[in-house]
Every structure is written in structure tokens, then in C-alpha cells.
Backbone as JSON Lines, residues from 0, in Angstrom:
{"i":0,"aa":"X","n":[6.84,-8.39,0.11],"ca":[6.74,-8.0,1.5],"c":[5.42,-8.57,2.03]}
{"i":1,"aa":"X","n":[5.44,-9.48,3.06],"ca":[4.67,-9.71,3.53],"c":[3.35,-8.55,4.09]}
{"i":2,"aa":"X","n":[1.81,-9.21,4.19],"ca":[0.91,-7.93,4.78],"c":[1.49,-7.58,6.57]}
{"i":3,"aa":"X","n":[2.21,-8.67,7.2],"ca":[2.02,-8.06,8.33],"c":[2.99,-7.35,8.64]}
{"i":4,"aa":"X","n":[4.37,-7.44,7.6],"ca":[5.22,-6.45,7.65],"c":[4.97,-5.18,6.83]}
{"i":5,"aa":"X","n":[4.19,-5.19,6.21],"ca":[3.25,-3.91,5.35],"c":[3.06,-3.23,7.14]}
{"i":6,"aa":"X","n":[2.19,-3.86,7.36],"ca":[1.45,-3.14,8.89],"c":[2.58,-2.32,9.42]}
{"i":7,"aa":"X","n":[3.74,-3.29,10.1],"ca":[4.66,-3.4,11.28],"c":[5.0,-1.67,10.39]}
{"i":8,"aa":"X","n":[5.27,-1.62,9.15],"ca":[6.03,-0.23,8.46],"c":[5.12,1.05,8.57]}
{"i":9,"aa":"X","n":[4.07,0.66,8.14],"ca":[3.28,1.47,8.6],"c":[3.03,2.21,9.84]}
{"i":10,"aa":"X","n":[2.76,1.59,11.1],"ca":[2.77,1.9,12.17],"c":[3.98,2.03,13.03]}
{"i":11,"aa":"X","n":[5.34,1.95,12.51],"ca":[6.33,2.44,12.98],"c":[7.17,3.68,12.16]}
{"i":12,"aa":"X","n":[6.03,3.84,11.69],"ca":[6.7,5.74,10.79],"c":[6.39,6.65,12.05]}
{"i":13,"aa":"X","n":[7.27,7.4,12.09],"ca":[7.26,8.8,13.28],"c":[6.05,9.24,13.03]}
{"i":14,"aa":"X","n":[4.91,9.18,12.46],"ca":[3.7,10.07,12.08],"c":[3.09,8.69,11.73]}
{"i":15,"aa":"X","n":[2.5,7.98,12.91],"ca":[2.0,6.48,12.37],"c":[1.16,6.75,11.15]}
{"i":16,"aa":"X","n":[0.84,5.86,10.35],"ca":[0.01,6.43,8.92],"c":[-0.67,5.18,9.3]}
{"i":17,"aa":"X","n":[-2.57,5.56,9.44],"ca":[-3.46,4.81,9.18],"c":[-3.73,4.31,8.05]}
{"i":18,"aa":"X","n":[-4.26,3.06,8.21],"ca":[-4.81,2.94,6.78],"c":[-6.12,3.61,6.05]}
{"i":19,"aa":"X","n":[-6.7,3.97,7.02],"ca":[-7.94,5.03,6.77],"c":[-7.13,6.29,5.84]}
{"i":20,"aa":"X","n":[-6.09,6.79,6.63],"ca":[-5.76,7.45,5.69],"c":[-5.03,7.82,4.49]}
{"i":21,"aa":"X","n":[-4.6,6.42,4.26],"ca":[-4.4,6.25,2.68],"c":[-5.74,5.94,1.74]}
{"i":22,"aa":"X","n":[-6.56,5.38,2.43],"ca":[-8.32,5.13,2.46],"c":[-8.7,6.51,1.18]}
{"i":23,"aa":"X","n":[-8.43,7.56,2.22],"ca":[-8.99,8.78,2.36],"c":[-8.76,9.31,1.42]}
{"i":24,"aa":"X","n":[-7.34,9.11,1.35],"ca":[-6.14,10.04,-0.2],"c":[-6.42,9.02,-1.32]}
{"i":25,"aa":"X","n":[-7.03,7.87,-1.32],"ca":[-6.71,7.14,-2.42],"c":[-8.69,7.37,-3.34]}
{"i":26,"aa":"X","n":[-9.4,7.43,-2.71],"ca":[-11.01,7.56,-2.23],"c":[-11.62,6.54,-2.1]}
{"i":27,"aa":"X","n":[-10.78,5.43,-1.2],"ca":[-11.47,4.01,-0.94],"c":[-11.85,3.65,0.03]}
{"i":28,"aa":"X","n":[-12.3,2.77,0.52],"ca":[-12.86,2.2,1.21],"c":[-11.5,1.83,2.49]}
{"i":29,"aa":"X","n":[-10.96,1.69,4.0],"ca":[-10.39,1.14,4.29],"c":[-10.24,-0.3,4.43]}
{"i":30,"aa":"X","n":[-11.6,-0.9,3.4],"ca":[-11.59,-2.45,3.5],"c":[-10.83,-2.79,2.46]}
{"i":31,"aa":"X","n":[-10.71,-1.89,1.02],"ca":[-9.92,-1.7,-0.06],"c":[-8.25,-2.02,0.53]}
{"i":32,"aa":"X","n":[-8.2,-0.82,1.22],"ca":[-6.93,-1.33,1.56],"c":[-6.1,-2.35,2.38]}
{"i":33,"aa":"X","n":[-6.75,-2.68,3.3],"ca":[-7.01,-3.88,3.49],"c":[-7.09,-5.23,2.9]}
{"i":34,"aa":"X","n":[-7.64,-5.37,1.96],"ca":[-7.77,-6.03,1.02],"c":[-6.29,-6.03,-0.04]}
{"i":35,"aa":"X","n":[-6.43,-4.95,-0.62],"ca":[-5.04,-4.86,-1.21],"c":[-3.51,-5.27,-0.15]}
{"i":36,"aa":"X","n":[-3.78,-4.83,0.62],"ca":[-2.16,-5.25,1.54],"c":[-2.36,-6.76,1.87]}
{"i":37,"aa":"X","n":[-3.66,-7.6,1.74],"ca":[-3.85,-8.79,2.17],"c":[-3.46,-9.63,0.47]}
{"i":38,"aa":"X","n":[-3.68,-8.93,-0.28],"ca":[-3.85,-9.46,-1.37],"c":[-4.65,-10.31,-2.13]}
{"i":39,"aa":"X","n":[-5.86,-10.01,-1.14],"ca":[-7.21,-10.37,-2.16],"c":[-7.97,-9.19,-2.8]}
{"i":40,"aa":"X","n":[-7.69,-8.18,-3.22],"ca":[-8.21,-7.7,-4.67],"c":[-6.43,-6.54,-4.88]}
{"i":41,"aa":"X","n":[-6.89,-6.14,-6.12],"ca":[-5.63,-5.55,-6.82],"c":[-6.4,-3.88,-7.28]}
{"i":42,"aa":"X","n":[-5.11,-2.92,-7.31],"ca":[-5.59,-1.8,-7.38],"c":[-4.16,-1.23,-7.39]}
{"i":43,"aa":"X","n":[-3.74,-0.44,-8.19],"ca":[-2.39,-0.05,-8.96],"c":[-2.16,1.28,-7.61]}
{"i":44,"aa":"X","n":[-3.04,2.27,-7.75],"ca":[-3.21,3.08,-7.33],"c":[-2.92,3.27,-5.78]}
{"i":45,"aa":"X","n":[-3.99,2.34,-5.03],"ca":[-3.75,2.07,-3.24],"c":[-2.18,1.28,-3.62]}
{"i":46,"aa":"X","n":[-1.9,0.57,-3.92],"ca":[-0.54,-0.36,-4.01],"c":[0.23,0.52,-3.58]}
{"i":47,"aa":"X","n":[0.62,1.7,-4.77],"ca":[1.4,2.87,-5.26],"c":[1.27,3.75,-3.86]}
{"i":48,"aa":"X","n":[0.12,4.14,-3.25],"ca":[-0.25,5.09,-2.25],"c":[0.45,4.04,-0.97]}
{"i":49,"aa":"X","n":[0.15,2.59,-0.51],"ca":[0.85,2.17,0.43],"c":[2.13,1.89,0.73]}
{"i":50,"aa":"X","n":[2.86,1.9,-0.65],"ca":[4.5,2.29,-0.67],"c":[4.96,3.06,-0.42]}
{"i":51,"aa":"X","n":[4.46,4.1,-1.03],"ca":[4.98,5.67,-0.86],"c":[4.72,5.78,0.65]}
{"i":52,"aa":"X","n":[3.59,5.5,1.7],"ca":[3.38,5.77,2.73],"c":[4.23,5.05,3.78]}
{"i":53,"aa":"X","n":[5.3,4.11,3.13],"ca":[6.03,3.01,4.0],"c":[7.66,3.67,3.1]}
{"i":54,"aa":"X","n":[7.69,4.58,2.19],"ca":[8.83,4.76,1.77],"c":[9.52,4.09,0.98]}
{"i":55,"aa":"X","n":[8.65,2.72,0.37],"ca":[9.16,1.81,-0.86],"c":[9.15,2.22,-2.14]}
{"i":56,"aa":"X","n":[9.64,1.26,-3.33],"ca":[8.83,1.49,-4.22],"c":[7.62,0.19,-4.22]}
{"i":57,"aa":"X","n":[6.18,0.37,-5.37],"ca":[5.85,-0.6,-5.55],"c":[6.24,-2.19,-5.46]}
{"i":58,"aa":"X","n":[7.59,-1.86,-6.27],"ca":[8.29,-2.99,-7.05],"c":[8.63,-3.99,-5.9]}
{"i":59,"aa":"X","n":[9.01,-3.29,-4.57],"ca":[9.7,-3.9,-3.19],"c":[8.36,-4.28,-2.39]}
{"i":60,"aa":"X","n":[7.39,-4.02,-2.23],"ca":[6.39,-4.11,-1.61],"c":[5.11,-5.38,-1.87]}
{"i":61,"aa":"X","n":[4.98,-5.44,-3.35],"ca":[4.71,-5.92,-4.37],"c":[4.68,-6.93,-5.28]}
{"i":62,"aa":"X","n":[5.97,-7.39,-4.94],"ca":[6.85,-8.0,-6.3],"c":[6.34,-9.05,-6.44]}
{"i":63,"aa":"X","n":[4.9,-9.22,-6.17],"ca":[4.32,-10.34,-7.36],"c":[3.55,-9.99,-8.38]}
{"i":64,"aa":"X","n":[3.31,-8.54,-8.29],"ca":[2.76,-7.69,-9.04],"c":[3.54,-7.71,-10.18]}
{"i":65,"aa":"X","n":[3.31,-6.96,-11.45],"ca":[3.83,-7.09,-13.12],"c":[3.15,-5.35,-13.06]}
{"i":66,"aa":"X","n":[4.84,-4.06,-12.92],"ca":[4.34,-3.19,-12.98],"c":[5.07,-2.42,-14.13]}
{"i":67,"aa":"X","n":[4.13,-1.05,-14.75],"ca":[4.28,-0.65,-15.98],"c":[5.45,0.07,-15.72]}
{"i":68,"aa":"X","n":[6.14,0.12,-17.07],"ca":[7.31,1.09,-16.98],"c":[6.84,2.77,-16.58]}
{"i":69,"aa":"X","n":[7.62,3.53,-15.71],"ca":[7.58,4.8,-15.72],"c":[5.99,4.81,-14.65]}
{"i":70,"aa":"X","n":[6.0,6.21,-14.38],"ca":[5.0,6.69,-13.55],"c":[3.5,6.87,-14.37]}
{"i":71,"aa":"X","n":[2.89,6.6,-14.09],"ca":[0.97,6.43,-14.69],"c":[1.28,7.86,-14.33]}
């Protein structure tokens, strides 16, 4: 999935979801996430937190990622 369709999902949930506040829930930085949806740095965790917040799994969001079997 592209980052700017990351965005477009994000901000068209009935309860727009900032990225601050996956920021917030994840304890990063919103440049972190940022970064991660751009795909210049990696972080299992925000990945995992920006799917769930768009209703994916990782795997769909992701999929250049190499992810572990089962839930961490």
C-alpha cells in the first residue's frame, strides 16, 4: 500500500485518526510515524499500530515487509 493511500485511509475513518495519535499509543515520535508510512525507517510495532488504525492487517499494508508468524 502505497504512503499516500496509508494517509487517504487514515483520514477517511469516521473518527479521522491522526498520526500523532498513533504517535501517542505507540510512544513515538510523529516523525516516527511518518517515517515508517514513508518507509524510511522500520518499526514492527508503529507498522502493526497503523494497520490496525486503517483496519488492515500488517501483511496488506506492508507487504514488503517479512512478518513473524502469530502475534508478538
Amino acid at each position: 500500500m502505497s504512503p499516500e493511500r496509508i494517509r487517504r485511509e487514515l483520514f477517511k475513518r469516521r473518527k479521522k485518526i491522526k498520526q500523532a495519535d498513533i504517535a501517542r499509543a505507540c510512544g513515538v515520535t510523529r516523525t516516527t510515524v511518518t517515517n515508517v508510512i514513508d518507509r524510511t525507517a522500520v518499526s514492527e510495532r508503529v507498522a502493526r499500530a497503523i494497520a490496525a488504525a486503517i483496519g488492515r492487517v500488517p501483511e496488506e499494508v506492508f507487504p514488503e515487509r517479512v512478518w513473524p508468524a502469530g502475534d508478538p
